[in-house]
Structure formats: C-alpha cells, structure tokens
N, C-alpha and C positions, 0 to 999 in steps of 0.2 A: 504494500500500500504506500510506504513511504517513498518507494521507486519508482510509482503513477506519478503522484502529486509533485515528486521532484524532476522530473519529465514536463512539467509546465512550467514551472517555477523557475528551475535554473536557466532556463534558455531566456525566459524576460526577464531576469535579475542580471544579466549576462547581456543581456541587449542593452538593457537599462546604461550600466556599467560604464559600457564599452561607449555607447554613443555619447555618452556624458561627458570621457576622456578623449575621445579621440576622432569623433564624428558618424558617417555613416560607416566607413569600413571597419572600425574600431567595434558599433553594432554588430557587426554580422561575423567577425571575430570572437565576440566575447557573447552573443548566441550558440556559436557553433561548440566554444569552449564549454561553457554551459552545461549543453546538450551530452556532448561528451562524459562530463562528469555526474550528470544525472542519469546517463546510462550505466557508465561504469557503478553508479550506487545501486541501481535494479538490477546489474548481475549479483553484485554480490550479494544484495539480499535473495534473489532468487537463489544461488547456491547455499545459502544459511540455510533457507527451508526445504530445500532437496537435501540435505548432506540431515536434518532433524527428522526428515521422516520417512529415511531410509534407517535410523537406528531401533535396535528392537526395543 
C-alpha cells in the first residue's frame, strides 16, 4: 500500500522539487527521479510480503 501511494507522490514531490530548482527540465528530472525511487520502495515492499508469506 505504501508502494501505490508513493507511486503518486514521489513523482509530484519530485516534479514539485525539481521545477522549483531548476525549471522545466529540472521537473521532468526530479519526476522521473521520483518515480524511480517510489518504484524501487514497491519492490521492496512487494519482496517483504512475498519472502512473509512464503514462511511457515
């Protein structure tokens, strides 16, 4: 759940960011950055509950 919600969040916290600092390209940089890292947070939670409910 926390891997949905940070899948919308970090990519406009990251556009937010980025266009504040650095203009439009800086946006679509610190979107993309974002997205990356709100992905990378839904793997690892999706592996935390795959690797929990594969134990007996």
């Amino acid at each position: 759940m926390i891997g949905c919600l940070a899948l919308v969040i970090f990519p406009i916290l990251g556009l937010a960011a980025g266009g504040l600092l650095d203009g439009p390209g800086g946006a679509r940089l610190g979107a993309g950055i974002g997205f990356l890292l709100a992905l990378a947070l839904a793997g690892v939670g999706s592996l935390a509950l795959w690797k929990a409910r594969s134990r007996p």
